[in-house]
C-alpha positions in Angstrom: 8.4 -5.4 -4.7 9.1 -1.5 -4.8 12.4 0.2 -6.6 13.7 3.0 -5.5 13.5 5.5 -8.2 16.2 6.0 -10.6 18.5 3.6 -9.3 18.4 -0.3 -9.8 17.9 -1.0 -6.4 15.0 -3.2 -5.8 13.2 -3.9 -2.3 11.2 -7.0 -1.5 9.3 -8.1 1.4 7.4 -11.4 2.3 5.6 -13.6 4.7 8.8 -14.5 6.3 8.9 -11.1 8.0 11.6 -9.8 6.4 13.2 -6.8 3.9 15.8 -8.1 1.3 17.7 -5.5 -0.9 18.8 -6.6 -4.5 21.1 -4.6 -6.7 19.4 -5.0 -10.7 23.2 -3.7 -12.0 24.6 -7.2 -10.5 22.2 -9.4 -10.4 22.7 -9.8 -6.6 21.3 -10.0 -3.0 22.6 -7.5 -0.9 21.3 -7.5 2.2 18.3 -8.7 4.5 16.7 -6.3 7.2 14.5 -7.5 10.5 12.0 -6.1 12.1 8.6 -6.8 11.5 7.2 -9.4 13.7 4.3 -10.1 11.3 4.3 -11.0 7.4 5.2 -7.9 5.5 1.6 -7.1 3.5 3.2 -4.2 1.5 6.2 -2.2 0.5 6.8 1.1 -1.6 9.6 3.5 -2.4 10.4 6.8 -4.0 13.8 8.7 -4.4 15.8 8.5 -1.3 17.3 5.7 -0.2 14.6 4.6 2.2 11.4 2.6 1.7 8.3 1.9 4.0 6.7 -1.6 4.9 2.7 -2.6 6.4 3.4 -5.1 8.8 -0.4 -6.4 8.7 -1.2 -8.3 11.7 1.8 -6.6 14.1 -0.6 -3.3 13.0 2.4 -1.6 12.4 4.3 0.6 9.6 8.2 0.7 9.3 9.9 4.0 7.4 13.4 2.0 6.3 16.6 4.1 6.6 19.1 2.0 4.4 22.3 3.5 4.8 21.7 4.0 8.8 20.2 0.2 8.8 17.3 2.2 11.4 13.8 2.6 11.1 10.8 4.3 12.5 7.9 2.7 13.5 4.3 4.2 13.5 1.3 1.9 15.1 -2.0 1.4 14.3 -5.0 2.7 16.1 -6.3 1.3 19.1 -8.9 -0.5 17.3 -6.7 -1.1 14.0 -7.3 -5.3 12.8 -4.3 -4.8 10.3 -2.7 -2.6 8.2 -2.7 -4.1 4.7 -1.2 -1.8 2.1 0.8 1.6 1.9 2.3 3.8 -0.5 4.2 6.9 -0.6 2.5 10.0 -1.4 6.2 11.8 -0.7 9.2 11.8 1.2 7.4 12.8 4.1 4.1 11.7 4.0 1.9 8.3 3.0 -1.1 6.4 3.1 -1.8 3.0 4.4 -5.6 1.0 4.4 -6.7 -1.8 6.9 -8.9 -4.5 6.8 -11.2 -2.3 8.9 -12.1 -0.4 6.2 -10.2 2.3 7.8 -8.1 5.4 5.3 -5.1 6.5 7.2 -2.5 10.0 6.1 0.5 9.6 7.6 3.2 12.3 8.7 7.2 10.9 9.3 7.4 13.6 12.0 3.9 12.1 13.7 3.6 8.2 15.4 -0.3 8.0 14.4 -2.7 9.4 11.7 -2.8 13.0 10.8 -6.2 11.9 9.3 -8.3 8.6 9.5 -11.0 8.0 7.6 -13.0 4.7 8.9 -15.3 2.8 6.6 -13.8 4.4 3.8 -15.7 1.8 1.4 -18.6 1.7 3.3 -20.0 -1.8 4.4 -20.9 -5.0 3.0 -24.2 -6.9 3.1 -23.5 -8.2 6.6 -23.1 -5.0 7.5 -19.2 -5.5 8.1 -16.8 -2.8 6.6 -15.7 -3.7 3.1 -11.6 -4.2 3.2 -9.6 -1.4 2.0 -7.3 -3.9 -0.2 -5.1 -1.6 -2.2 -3.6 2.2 -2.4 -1.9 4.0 -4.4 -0.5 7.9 -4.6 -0.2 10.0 -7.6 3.5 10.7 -6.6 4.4 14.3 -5.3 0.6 15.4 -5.0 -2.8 15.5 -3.3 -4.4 12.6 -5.3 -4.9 9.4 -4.1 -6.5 5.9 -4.3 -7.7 3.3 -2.7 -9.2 -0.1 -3.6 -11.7 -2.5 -1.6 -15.0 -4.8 -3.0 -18.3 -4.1 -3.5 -19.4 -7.6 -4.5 -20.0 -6.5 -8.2 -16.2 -5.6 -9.9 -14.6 -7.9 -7.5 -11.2 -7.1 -5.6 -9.1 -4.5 -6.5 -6.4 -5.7 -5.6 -3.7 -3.3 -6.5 -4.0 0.1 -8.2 -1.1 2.5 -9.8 -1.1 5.8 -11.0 0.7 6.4 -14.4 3.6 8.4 -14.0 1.7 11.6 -15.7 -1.2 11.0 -13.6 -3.8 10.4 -16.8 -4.2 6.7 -15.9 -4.9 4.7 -13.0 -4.2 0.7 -13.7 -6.1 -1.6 -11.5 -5.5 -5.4 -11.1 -8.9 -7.0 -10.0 -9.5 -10.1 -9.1 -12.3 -12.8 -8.2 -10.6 -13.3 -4.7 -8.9 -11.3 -2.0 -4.8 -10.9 -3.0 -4.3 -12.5 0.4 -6.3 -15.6 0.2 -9.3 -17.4 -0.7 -11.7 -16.4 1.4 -14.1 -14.6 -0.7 -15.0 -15.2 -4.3 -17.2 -12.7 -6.5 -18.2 -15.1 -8.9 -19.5 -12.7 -11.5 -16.0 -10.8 -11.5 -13.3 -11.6 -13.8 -9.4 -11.6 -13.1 -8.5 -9.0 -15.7 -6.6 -5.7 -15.7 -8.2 -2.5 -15.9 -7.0 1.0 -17.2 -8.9 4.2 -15.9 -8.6 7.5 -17.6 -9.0 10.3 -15.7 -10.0 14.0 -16.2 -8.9 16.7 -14.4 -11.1 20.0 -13.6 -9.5 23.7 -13.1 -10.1 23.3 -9.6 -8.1 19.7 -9.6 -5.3 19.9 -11.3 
C-alpha cells in the first residue's frame, strides 16, 4: 500500500499483477491499471500524482503516470534474479533491492542504474548473497536504507524513516515477508524503533 501524500488517494498492488487506485474521501475503488507481468513485490509514492511498482520476477520497475494512464518502465540488469522492493527517494530519483543482494539508484530520465551496488549485505554461510528484503528513503534527501538477514536479528522485512528523519521503524520477522522459506529461530517477530544521530558532516 502507498498514499500519495497529502491527498486521500491510496495505491495498492498484489500478486495478481495489478495497480488498484482507491479514493479514502469515498470509500471507493477507482480504478485498476495493467502492466506488470509478474506479482507486484512493492509500491511507494510521494506528492505527484504518480507512484512506482517492483515487478519482482518480470525484473522490472514501473514509474505510474495517473492522469496520462502511461508508465515508464526501467529493467533490471543482465544478471538481475528480481527486483523485490523500491521506494522513492524523490520525484526523480529511487532505490530498489533484489534478491541478489544487489543496491540499485535509479534516475526517471535513465532505463538502468545510475549506481549498483552488488552484495550490498554481504553473503550468507553458503556463501550466497544475503537478500536485500526491504528499503526505505528518508524523503527529499541523501539517506537511505536497506534491510536483508544475517541469521542473528532475523528479516527485516520493511523499514521507514520518520517523517523528521530521527527514527527508522523496522518490522523484523522470523521468516522472509514473501514466504517460508527460511526461519531464524532465535529471532522474534517484533517491531523495532532505531534512533539515529546525525554528525555536522551528515546532516
Amino acid at each position: 500500500l502507498a498514499c500519495r501524500l497529502g491527498t486521500q488517494q491510496l495505491y495498492s498492488c498484489s500478486r495478481d499483477r495489478t495497480v488498484k487506485l482507491w479514493n479514502l474521501d469515498e470509500l471507493g475503488y477507482v480504478d485498476t491499471l495493467f502492466g506488470h507481468v509478474d506479482a507486484i513485490a512493492d509500491i511507494d509514492a510521494l506528492s505527484r500524482e504518480r507512484f512506482i511498482t517492483a515487478g519482482a520476477h518480470d525484473r522490472t520497475l514501473r514509474l505510474w503516470k495517473v492522469p496520462e494512464e502511461t508508465h515508464l518502465i526501467f529493467n533490471g540488469y543482465a544478471s538481475c534474479v528480481s527486483i523485490d522492493c523500491v521506494a522513492l527517494i524523490n520525484e526523480n530519483h529511487f532505490v530498489s533491492g533484489s534478491a541478489d543482494g544487489s543496491l540499485c539508484v535509479w534516475s526517471i530520465f535513465k532505463k538502468k542504474p545510475v549506481c549498483l551496488q552488488k552484495e550490498a549485505h554481504g553473503c550468507g554461510h553458503d556463501n550466497q548473497p544475503n537478500w536485500i528484503v526491504s528499503v526505505a528513503a528518508r524523503r527529499y534527501t541523501d539517506l537511505i536504507a536497506s534491510g536483508s538477514c544475517d541469521g542473528f536479528t532475523g528479516f527485516i522485512n520493511c523499514l521507514k524513516f520518520s517523517d523528521d528523519g530521527e527514527e527508522v521503524v523496522c518490522a523484523v520477522g522470523q521468516e522472509h515477508k514473501r514466504g517460508r522459506w527460511w526461519k531464524i529461530g532465535d529471532a522474534r517477530n517484533v517491531i523495532t524503533v532505531f534512533a539515529l544521530t546525525y554528525t555536522e558532516e551528515s546532516a
